[in-house]
C-alpha positions in Angstrom: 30.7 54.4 -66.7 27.4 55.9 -66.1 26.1 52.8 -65.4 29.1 52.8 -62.6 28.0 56.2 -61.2 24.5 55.2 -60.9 25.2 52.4 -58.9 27.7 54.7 -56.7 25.0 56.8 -56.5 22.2 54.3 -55.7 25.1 52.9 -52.4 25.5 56.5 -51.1 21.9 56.9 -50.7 20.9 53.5 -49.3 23.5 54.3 -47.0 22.1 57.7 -46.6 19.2 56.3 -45.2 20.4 53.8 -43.3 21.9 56.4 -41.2 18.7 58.4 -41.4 16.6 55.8 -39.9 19.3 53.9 -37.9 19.6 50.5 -39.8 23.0 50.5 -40.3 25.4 47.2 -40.7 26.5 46.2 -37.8 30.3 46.5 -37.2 32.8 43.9 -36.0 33.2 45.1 -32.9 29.0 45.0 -32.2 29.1 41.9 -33.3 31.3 40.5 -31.2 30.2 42.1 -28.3 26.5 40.1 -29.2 28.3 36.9 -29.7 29.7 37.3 -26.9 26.6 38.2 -24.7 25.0 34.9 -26.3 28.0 33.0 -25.2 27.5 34.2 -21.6 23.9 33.9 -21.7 24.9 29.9 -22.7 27.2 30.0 -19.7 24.9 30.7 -16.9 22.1 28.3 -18.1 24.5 25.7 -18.6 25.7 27.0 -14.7 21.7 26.7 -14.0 21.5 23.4 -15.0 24.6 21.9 -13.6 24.0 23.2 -10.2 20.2 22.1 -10.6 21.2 18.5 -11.5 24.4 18.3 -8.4 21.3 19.8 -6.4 19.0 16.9 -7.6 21.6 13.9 -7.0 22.7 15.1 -3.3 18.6 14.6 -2.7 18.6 11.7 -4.3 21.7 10.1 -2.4 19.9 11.4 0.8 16.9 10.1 0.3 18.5 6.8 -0.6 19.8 7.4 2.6 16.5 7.8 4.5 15.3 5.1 2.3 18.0 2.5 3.4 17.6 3.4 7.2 13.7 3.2 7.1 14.3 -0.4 6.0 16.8 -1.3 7.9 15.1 -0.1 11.3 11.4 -0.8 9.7 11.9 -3.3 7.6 11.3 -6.3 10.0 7.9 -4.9 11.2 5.6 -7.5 9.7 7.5 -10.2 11.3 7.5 -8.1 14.9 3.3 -7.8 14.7 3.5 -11.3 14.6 5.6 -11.9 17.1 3.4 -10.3 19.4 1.1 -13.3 20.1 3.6 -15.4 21.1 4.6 -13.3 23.9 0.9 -12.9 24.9 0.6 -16.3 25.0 3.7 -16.5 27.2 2.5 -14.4 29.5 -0.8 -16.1 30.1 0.8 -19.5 30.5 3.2 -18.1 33.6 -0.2 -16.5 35.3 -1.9 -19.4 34.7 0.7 -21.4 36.2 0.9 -19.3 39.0 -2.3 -19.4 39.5 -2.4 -23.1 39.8 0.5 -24.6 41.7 -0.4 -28.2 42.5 -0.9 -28.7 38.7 2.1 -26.8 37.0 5.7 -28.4 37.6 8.3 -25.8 38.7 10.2 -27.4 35.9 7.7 -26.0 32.8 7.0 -22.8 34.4 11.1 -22.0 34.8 11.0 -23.0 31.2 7.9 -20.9 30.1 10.0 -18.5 31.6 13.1 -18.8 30.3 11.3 -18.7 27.2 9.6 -15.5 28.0 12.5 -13.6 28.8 14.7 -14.8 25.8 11.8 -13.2 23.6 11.9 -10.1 25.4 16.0 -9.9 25.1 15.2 -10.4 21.0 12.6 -7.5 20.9 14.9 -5.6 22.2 17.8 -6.4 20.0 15.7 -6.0 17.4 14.7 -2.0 18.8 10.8 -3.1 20.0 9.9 -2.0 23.6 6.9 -3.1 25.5 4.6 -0.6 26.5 3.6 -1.3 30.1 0.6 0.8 31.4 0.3 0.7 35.4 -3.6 1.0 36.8 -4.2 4.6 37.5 -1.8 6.2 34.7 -3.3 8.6 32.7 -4.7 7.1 28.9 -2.8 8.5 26.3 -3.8 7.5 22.7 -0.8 7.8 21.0 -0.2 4.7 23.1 -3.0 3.1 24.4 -5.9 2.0 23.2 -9.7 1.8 25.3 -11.3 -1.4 25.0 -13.8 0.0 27.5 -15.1 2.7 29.5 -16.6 2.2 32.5 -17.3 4.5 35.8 -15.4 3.2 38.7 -16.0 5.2 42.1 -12.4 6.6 43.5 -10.5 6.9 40.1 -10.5 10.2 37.7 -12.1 10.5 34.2 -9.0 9.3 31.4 -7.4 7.0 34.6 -6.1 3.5 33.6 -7.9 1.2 35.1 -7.4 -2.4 33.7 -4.7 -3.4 31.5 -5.8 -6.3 29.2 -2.6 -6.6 26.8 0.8 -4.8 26.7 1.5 -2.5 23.7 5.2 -2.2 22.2 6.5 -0.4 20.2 9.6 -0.7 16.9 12.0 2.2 17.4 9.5 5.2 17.6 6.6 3.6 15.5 4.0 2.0 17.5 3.3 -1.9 16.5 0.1 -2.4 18.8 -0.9 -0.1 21.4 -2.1 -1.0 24.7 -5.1 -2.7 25.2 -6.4 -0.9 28.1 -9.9 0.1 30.5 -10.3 3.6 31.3 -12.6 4.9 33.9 -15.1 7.3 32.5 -16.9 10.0 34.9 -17.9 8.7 38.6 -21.2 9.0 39.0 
């Protein structure tokens, strides 16, 4: 029995203090309150995450997108650049024809021709657009490239004034610029 009343004793103090110094056992009702601020807590990082990873496949699915049309528009490119010859070849067989006309049948230059503008109805199928500088346009580099300079009396600094091979371009990336003379400052 005393040993009972010492123990009594001994749980009414530690109690005692616990109140004194504010460590007393939670009750229910705290702790469901905290379990249910951890549960919350769970809920909007779960939330973070899932809107994180929807975020992460919808730029995903649009790069695939981008990807796809890139390849689709682009993808032929390589085959294009060397395409390009060809036509330049083309071209100098009709001006060499016309040049000569005692030695070129009427027959082979309709074909050359033909040929000619059955390439140009491909390239443009196929989105690629000659580039056609005039003598006396203004250079542009995003188009054109100099394959000389050279000071020509009548004409402005930057002013086209030979065109040596037409420039084309694949949708709106240039294959070959231009190959073009521009007159540098009269003297």
């Amino acid at each position: 029995m005393a040993e009972q009343n010492a123990d009594d004793f001994l749980d009414s103090l530690a109690d005692m203090e616990a109140e004194e110094f504010g460590e007393k056992e939670p009750t229910e009702e705290e702790l469901e309150a905290d379990e249910l601020d951890t549960i919350r807590a769970e809920r909007d990082e779960f939330k973070d995450r899932f809107l994180r990873a929807l975020a992460d496949a919808e730029n995903s699915r649009k790069r695939s997108d981008r990807d796809r049309r890139e390849a689709e528009n682009y993808g032929g490119s390589k085959l294009s650049r060397d395409m390009l010859p060809v036509y330049d070849n083309l071209v100098r067989a009709v001006e060499a024809m016309n040049g000569d006309d005692e030695g070129a049948s009427d027959a082979l230059r309709e074909g050359i021709e033909l040929t000619l503008k059955e390439l140009l109805h491909v390239f443009k199928k196929h989105g690629i657009q000659p580039i056609l500088p005039e003598v006396g346009d203004k250079f542009d580099p995003q188009e054109h490239q100099a394959m000389f300079e050279a000071p020509v009396p009548g004409t402005k600094s930057g002013e086209i004034i030979q065109v040596s091979a037409t420039g084309f371009m694949l949708h709106d990336r240039l294959l070959r610029p231009a190959q073009v003379g521009v007159s540098s400052t009269p003297k």
